[in-house]
PDB file of N, CA, C and O in Angstrom, chain B, residues numbered from 101:
ATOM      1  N   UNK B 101      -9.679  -7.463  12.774  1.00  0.00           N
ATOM      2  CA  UNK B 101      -8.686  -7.438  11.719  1.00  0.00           C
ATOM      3  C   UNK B 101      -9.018  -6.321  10.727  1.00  0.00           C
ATOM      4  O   UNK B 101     -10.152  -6.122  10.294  1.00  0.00           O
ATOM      5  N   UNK B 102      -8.041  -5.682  10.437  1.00  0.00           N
ATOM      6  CA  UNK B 102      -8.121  -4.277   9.480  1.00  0.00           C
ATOM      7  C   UNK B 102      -8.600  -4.580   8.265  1.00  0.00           C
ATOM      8  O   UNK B 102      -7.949  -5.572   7.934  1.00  0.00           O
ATOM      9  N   UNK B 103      -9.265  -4.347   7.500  1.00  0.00           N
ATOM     10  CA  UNK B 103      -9.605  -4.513   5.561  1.00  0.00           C
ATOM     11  C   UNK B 103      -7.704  -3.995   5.094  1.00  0.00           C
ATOM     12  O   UNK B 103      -7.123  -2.958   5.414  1.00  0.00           O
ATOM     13  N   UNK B 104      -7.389  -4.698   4.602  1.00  0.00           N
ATOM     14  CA  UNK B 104      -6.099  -4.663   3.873  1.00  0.00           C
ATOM     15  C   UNK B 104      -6.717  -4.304   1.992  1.00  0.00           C
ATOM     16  O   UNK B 104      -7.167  -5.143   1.211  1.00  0.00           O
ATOM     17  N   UNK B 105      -6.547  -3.042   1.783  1.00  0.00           N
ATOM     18  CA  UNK B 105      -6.563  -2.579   0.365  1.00  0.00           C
ATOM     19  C   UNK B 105      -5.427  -1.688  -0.237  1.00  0.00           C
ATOM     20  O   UNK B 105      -4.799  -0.776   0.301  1.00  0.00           O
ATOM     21  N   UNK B 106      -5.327  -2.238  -1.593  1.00  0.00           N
ATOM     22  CA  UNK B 106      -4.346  -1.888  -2.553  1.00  0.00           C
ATOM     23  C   UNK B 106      -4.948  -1.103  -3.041  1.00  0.00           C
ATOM     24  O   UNK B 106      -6.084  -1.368  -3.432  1.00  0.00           O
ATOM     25  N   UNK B 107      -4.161   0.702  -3.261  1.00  0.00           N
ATOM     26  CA  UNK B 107      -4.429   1.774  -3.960  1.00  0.00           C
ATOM     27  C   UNK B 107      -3.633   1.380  -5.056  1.00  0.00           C
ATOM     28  O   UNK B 107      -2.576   0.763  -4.929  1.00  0.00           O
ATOM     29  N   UNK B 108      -4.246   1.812  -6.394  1.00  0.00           N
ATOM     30  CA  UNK B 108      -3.546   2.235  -7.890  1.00  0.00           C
ATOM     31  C   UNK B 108      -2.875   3.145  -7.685  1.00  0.00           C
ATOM     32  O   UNK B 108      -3.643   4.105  -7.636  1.00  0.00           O
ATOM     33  N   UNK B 109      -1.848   3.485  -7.519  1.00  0.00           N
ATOM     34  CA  UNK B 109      -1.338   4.723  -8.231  1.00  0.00           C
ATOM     35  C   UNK B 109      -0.287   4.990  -9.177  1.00  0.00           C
ATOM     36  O   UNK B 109       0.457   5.971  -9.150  1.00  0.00           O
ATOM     37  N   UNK B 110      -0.273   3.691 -10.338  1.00  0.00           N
ATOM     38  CA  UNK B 110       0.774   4.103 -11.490  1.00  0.00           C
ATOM     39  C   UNK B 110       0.693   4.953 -11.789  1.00  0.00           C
ATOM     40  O   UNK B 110       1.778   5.527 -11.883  1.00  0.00           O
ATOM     41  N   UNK B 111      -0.505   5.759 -12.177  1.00  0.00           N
ATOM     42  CA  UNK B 111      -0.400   6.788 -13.435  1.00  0.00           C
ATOM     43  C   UNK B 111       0.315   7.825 -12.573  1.00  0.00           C
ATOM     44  O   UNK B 111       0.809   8.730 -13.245  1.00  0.00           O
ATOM     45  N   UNK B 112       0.483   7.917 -11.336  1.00  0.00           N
ATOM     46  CA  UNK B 112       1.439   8.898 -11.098  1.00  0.00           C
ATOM     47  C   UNK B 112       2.859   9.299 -11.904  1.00  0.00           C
ATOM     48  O   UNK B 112       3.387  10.411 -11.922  1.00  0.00           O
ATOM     49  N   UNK B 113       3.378   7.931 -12.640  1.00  0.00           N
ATOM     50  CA  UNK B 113       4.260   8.420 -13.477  1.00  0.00           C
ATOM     51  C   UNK B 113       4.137   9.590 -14.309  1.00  0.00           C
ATOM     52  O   UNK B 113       5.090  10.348 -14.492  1.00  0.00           O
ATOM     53  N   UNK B 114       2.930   9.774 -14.850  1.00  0.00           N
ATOM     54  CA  UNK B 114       2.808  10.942 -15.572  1.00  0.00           C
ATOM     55  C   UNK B 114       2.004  12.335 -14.687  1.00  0.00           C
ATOM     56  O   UNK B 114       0.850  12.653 -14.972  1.00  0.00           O
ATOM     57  N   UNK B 115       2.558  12.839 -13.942  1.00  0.00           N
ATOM     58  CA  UNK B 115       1.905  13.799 -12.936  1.00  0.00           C
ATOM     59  C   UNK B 115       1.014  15.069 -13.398  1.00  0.00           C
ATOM     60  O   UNK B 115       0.225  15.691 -12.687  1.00  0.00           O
ATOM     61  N   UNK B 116       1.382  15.349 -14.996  1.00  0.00           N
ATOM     62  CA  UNK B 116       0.644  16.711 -15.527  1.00  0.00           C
ATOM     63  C   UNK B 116      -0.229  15.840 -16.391  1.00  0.00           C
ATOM     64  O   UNK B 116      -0.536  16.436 -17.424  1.00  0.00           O
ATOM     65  N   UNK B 117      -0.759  14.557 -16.304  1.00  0.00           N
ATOM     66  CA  UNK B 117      -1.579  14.429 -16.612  1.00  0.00           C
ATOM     67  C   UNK B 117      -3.013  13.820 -15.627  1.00  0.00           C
ATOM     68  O   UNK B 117      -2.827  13.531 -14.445  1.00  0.00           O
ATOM     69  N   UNK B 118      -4.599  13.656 -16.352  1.00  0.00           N
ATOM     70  CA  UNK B 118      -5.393  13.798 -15.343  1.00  0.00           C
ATOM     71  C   UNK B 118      -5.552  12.920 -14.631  1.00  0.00           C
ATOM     72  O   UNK B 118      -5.911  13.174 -13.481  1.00  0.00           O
ATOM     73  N   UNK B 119      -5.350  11.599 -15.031  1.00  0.00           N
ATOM     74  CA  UNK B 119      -4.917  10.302 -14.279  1.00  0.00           C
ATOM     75  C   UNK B 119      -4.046  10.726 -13.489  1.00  0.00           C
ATOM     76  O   UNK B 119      -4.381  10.636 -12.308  1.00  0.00           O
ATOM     77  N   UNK B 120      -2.877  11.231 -13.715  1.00  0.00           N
ATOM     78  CA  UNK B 120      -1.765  11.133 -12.618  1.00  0.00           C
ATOM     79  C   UNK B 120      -1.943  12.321 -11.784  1.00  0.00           C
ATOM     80  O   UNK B 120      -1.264  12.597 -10.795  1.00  0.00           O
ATOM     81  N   UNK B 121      -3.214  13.215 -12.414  1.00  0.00           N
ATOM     82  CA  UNK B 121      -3.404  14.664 -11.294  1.00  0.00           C
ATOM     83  C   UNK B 121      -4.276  13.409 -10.144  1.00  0.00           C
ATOM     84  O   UNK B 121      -3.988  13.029  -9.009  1.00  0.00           O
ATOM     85  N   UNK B 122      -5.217  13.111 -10.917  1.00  0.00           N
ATOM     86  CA  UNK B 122      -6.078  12.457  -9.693  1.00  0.00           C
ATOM     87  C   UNK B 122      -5.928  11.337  -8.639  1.00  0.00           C
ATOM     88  O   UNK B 122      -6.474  11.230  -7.541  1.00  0.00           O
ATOM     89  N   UNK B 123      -4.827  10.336  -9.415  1.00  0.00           N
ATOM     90  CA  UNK B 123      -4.361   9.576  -8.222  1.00  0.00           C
ATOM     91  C   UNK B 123      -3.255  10.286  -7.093  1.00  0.00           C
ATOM     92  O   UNK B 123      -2.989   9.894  -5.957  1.00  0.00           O
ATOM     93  N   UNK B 124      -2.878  11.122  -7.619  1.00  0.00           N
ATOM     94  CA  UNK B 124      -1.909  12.043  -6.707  1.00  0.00           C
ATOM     95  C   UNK B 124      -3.083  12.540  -5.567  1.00  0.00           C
ATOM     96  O   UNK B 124      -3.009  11.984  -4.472  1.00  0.00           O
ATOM     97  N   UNK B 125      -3.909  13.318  -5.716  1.00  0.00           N
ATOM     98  CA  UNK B 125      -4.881  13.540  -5.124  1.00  0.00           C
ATOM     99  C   UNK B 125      -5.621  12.453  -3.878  1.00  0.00           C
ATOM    100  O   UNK B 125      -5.686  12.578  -2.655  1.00  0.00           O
ATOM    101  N   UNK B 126      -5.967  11.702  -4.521  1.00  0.00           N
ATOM    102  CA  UNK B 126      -6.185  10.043  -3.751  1.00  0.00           C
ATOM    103  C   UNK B 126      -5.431  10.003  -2.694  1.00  0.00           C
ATOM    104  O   UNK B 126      -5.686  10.057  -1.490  1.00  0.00           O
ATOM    105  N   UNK B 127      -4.321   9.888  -3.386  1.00  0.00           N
ATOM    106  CA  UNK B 127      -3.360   9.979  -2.523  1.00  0.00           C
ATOM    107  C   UNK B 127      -3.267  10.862  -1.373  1.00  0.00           C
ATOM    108  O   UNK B 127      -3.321  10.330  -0.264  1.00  0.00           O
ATOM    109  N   UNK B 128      -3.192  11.596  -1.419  1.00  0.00           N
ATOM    110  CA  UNK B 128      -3.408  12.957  -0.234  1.00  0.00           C
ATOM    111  C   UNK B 128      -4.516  12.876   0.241  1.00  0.00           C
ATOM    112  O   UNK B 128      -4.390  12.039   1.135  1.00  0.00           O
ATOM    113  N   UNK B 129      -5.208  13.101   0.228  1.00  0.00           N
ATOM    114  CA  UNK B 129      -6.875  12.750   1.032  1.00  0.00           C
ATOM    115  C   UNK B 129      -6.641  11.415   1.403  1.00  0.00           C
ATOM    116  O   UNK B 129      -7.176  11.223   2.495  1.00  0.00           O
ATOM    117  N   UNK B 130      -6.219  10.659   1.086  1.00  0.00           N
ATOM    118  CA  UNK B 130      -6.455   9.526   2.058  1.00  0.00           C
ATOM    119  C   UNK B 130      -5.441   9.223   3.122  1.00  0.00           C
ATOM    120  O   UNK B 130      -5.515   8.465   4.090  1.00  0.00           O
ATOM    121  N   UNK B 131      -4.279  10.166   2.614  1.00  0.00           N
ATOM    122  CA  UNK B 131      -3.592  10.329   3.683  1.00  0.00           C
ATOM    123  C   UNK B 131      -3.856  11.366   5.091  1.00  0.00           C
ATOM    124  O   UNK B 131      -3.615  11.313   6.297  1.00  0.00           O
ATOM    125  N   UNK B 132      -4.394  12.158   4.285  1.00  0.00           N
ATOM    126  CA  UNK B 132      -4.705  13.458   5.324  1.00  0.00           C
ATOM    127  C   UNK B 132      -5.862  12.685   6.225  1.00  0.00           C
ATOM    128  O   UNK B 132      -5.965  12.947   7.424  1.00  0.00           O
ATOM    129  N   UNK B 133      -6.665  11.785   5.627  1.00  0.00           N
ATOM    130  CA  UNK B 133      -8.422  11.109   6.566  1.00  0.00           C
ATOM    131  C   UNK B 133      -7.329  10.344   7.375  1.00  0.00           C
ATOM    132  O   UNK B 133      -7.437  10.670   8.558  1.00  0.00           O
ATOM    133  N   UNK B 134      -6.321   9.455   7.187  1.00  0.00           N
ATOM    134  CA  UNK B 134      -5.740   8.294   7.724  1.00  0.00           C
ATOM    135  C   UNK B 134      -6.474   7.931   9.052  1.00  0.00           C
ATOM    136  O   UNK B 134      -6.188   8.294  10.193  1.00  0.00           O
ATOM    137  N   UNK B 135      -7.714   6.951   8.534  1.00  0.00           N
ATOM    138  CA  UNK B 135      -8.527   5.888   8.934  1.00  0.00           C
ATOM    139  C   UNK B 135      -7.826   5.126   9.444  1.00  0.00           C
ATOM    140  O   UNK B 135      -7.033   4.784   8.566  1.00  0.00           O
ATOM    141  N   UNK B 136      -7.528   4.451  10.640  1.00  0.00           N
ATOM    142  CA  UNK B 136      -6.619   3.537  11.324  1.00  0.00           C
ATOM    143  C   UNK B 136      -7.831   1.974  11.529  1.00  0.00           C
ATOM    144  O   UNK B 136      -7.754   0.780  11.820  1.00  0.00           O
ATOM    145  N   UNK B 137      -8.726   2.860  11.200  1.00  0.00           N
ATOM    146  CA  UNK B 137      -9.153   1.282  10.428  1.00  0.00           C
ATOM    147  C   UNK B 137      -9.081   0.136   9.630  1.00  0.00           C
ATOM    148  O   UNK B 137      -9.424  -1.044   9.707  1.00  0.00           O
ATOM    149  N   UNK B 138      -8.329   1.129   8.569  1.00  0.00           N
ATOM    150  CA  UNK B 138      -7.926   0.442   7.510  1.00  0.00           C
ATOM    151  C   UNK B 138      -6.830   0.185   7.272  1.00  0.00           C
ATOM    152  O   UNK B 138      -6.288   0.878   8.133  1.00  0.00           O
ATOM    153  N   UNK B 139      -5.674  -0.509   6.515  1.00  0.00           N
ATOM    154  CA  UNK B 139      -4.575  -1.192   6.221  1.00  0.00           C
ATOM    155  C   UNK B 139      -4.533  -0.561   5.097  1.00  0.00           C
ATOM    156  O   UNK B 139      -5.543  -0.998   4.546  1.00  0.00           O
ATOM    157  N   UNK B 140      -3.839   0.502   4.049  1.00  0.00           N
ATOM    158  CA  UNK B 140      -3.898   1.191   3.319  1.00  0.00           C
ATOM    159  C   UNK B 140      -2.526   0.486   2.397  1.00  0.00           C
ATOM    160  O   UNK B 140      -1.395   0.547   2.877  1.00  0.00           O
ATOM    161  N   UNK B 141      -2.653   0.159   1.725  1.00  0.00           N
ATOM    162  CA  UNK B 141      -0.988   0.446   0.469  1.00  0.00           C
ATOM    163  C   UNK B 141      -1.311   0.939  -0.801  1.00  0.00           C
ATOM    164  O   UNK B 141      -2.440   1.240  -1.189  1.00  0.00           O
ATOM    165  N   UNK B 142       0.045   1.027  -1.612  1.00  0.00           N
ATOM    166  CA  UNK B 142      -0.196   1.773  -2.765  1.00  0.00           C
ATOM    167  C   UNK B 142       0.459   1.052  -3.055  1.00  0.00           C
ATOM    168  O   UNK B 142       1.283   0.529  -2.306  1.00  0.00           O
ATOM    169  N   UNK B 143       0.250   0.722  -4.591  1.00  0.00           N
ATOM    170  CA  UNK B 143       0.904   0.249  -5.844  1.00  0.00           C
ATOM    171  C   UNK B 143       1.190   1.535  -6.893  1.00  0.00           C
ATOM    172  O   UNK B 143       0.350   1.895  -7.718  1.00  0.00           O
ATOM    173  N   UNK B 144       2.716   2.269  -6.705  1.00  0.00           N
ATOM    174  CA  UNK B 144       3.293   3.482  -7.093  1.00  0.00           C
ATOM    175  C   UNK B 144       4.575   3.058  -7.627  1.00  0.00           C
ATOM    176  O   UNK B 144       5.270   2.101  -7.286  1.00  0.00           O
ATOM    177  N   UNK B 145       4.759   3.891  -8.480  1.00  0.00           N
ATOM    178  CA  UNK B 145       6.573   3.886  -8.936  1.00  0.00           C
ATOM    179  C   UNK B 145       7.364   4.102  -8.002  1.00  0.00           C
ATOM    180  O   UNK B 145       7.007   4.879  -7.117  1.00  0.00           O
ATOM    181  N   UNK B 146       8.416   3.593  -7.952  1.00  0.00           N
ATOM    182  CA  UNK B 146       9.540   4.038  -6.873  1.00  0.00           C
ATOM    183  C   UNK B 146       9.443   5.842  -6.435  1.00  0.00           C
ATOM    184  O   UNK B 146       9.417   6.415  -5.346  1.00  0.00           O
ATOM    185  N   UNK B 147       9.416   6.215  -7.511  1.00  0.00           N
ATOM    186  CA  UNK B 147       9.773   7.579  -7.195  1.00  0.00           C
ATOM    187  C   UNK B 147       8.508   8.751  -6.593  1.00  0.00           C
ATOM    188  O   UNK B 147       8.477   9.980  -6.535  1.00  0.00           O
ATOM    189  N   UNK B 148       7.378   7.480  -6.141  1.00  0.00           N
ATOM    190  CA  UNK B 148       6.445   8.414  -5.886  1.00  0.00           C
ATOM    191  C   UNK B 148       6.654   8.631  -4.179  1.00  0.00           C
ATOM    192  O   UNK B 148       6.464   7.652  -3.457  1.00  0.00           O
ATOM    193  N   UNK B 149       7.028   9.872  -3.606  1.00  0.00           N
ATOM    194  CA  UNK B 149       6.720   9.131  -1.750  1.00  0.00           C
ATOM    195  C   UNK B 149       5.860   9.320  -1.485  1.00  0.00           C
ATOM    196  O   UNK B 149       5.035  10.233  -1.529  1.00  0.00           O
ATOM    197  N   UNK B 150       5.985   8.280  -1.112  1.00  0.00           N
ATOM    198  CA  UNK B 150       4.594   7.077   0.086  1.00  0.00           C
ATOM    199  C   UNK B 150       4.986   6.344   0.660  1.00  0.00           C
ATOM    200  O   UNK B 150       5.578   5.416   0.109  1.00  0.00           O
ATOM    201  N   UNK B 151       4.842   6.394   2.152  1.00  0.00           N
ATOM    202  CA  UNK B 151       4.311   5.191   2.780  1.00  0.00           C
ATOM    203  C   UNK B 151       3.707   3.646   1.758  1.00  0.00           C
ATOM    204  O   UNK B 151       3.125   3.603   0.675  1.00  0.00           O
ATOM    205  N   UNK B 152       4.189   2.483   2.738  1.00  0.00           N
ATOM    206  CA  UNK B 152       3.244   1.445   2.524  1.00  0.00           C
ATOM    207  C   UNK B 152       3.054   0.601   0.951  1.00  0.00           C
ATOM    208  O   UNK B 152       2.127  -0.127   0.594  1.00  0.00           O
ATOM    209  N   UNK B 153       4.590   1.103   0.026  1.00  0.00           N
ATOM    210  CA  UNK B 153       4.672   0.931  -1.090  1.00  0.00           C
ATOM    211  C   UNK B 153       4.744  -0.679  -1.486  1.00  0.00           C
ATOM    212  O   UNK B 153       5.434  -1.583  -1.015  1.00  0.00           O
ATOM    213  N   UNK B 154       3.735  -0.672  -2.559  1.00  0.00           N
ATOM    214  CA  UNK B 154       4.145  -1.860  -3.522  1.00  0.00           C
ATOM    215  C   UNK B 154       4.532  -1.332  -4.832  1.00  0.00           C
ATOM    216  O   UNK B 154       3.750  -0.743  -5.578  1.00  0.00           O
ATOM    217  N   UNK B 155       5.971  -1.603  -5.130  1.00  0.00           N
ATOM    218  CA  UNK B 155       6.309  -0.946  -6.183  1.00  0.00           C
ATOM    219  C   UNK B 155       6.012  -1.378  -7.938  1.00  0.00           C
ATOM    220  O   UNK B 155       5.841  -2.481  -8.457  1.00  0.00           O
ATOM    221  N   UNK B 156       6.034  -0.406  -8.354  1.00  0.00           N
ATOM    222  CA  UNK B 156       5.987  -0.226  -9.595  1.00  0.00           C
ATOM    223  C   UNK B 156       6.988  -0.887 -10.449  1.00  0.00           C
ATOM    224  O   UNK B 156       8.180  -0.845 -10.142  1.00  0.00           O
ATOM    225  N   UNK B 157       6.481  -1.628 -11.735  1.00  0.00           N
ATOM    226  CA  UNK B 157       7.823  -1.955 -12.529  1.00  0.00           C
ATOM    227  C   UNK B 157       7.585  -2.329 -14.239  1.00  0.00           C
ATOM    228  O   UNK B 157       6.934  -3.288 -14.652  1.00  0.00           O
ATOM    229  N   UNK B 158       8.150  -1.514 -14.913  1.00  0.00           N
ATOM    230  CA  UNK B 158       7.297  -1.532 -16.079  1.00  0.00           C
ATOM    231  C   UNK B 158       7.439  -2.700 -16.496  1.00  0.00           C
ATOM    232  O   UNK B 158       7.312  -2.550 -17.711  1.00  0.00           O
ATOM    233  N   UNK B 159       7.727  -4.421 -16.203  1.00  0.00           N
ATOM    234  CA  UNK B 159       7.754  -5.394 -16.521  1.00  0.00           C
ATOM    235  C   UNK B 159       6.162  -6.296 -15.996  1.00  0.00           C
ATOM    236  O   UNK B 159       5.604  -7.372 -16.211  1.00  0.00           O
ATOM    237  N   UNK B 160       5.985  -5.245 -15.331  1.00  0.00           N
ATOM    238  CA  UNK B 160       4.135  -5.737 -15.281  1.00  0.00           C
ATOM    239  C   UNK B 160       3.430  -5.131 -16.076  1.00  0.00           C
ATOM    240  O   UNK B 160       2.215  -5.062 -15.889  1.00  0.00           O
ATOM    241  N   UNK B 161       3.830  -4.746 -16.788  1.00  0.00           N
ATOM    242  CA  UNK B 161       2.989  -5.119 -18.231  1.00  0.00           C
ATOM    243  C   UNK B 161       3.258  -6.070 -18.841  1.00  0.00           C
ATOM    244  O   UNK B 161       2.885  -6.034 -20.013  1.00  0.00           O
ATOM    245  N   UNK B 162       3.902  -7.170 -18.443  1.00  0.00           N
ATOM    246  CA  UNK B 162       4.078  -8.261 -19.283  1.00  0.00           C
ATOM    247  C   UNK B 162       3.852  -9.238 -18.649  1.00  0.00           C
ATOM    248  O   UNK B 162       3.512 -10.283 -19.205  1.00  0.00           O
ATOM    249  N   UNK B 163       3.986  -9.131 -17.323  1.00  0.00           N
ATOM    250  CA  UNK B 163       3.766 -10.241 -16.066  1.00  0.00           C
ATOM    251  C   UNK B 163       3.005  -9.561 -14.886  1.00  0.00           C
ATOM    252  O   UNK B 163       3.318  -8.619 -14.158  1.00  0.00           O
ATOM    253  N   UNK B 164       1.767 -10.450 -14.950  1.00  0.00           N
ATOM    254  CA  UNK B 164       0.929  -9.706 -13.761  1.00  0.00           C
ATOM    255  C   UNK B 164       1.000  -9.405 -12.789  1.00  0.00           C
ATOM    256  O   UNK B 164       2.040  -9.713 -12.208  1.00  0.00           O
ATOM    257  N   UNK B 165       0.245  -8.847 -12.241  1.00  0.00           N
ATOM    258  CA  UNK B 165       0.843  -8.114 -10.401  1.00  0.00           C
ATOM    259  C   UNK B 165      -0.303  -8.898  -9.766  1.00  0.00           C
ATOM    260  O   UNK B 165      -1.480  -8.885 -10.127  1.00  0.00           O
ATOM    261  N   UNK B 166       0.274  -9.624  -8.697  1.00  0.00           N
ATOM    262  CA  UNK B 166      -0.472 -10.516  -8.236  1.00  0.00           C
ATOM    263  C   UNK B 166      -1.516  -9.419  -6.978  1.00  0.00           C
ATOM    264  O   UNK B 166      -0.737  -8.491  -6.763  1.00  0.00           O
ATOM    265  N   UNK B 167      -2.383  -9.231  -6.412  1.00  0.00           N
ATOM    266  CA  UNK B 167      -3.003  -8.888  -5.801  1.00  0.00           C
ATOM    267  C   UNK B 167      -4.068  -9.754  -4.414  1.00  0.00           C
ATOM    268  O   UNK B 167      -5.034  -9.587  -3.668  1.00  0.00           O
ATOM    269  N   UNK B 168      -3.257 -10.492  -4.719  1.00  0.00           N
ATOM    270  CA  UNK B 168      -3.454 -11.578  -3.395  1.00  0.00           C
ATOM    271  C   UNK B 168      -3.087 -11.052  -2.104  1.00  0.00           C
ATOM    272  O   UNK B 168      -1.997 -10.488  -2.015  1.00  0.00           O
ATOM    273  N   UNK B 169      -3.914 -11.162  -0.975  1.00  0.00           N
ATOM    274  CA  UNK B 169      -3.865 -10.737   0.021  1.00  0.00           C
ATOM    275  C   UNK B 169      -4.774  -9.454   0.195  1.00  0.00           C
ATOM    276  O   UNK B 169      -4.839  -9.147   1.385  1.00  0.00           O
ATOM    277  N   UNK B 170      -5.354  -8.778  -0.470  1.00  0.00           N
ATOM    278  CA  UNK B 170      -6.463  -7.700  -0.280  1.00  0.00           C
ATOM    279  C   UNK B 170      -7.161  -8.302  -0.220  1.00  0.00           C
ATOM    280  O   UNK B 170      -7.185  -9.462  -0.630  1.00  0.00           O
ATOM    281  N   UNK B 171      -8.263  -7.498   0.510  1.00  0.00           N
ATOM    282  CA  UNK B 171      -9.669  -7.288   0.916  1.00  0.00           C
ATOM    283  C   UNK B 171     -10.173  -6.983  -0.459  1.00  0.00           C
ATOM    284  O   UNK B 171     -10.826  -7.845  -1.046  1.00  0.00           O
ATOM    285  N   UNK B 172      -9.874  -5.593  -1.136  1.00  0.00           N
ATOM    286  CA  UNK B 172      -9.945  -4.604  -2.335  1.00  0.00           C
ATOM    287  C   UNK B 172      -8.660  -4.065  -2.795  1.00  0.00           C
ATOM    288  O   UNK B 172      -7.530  -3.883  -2.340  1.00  0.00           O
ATOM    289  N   UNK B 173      -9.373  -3.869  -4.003  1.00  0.00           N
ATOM    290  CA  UNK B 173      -7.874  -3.066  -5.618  1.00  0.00           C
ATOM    291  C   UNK B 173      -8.972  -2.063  -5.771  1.00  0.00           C
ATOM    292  O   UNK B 173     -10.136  -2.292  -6.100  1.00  0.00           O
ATOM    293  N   UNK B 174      -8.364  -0.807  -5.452  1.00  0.00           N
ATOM    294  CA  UNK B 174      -9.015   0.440  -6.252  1.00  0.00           C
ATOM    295  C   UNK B 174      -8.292   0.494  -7.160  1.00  0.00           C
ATOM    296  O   UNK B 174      -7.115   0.401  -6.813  1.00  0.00           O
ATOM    297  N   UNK B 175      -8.481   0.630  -8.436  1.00  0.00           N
ATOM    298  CA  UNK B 175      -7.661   0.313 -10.130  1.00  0.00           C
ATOM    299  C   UNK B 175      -8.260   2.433 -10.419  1.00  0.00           C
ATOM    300  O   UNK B 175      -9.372   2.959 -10.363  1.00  0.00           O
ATOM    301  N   UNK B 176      -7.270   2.844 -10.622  1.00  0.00           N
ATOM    302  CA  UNK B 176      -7.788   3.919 -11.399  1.00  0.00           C
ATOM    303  C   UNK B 176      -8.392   4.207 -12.600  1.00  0.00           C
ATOM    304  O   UNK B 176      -8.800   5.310 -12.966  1.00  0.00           O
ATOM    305  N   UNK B 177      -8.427   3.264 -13.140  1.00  0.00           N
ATOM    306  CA  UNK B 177      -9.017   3.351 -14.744  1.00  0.00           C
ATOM    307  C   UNK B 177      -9.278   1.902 -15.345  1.00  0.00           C
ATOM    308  O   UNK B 177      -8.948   0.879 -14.746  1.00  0.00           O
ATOM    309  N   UNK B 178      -9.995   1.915 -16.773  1.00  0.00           N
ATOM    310  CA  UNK B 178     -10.634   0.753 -17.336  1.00  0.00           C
ATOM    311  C   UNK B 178      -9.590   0.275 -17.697  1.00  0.00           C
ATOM    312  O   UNK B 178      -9.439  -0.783 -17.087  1.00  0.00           O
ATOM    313  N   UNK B 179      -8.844   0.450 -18.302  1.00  0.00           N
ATOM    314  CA  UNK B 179      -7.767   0.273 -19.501  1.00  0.00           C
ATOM    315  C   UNK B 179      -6.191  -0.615 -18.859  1.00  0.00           C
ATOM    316  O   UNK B 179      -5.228  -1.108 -19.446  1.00  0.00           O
ATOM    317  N   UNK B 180      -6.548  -0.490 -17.464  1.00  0.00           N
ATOM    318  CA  UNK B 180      -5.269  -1.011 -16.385  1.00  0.00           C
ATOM    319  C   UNK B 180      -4.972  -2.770 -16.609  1.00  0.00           C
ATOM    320  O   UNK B 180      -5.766  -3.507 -16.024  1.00  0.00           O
ATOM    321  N   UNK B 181      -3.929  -3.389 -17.381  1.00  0.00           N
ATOM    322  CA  UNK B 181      -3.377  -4.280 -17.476  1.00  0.00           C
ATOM    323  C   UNK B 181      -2.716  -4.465 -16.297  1.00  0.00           C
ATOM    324  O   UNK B 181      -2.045  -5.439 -16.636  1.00  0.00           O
ATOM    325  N   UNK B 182      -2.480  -4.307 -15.441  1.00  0.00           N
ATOM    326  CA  UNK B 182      -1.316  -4.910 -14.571  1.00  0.00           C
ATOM    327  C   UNK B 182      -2.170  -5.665 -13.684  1.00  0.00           C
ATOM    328  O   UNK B 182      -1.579  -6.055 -12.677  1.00  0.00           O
ATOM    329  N   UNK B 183      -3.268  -5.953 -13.759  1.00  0.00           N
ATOM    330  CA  UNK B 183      -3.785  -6.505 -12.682  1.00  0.00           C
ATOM    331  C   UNK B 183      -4.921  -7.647 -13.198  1.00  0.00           C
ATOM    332  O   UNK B 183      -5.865  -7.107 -13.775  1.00  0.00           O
ATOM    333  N   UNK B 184      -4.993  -8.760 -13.127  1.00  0.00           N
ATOM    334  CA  UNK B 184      -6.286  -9.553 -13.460  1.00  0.00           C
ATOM    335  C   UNK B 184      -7.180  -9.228 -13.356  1.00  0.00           C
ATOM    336  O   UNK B 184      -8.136  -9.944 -13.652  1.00  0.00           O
TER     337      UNK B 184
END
């Protein structure tokens, strides 16, 4: 059975910034390695393309994003509310 993990990638909303330079990045390298080992998704805004989306919605900031069913949450940063 594959490790099933959830990538961060909100901060892509803001793309000229360094959060959203670096999960963009993430993004690409882990697409370009694509490990068929692994079960890969992203947690992205609609408007980011990707594969394998769990979408984005600025009402999780008010109501949590459940993360049930991973193995692992790579969270891009300290400061990330959307997730317990």
């Amino acid at each position: 059975m594959k490790p099933r993990i959830l990538i961060d990638l909100e901060r892509t909303r803001y793309p000229y910034s360094g959060l959203g330079y670096y999960g963009h990045a993430l993004a690409r390298g882990l697409q370009e390695a694509r490990d068929p080992s692994l079960d890969l998704h992203y947690y992205a805004p609609t408007s980011y393309p990707i594969d394998n989306r769990k979408p984005f919605s600025p009402l999780h900031s008010l109501l949590s994003v459940q993360a049930k069913g991973y193995d692992l949450v790579h969270i891009t940063h300290q400061r990330q509310h959307y997730f317990p």
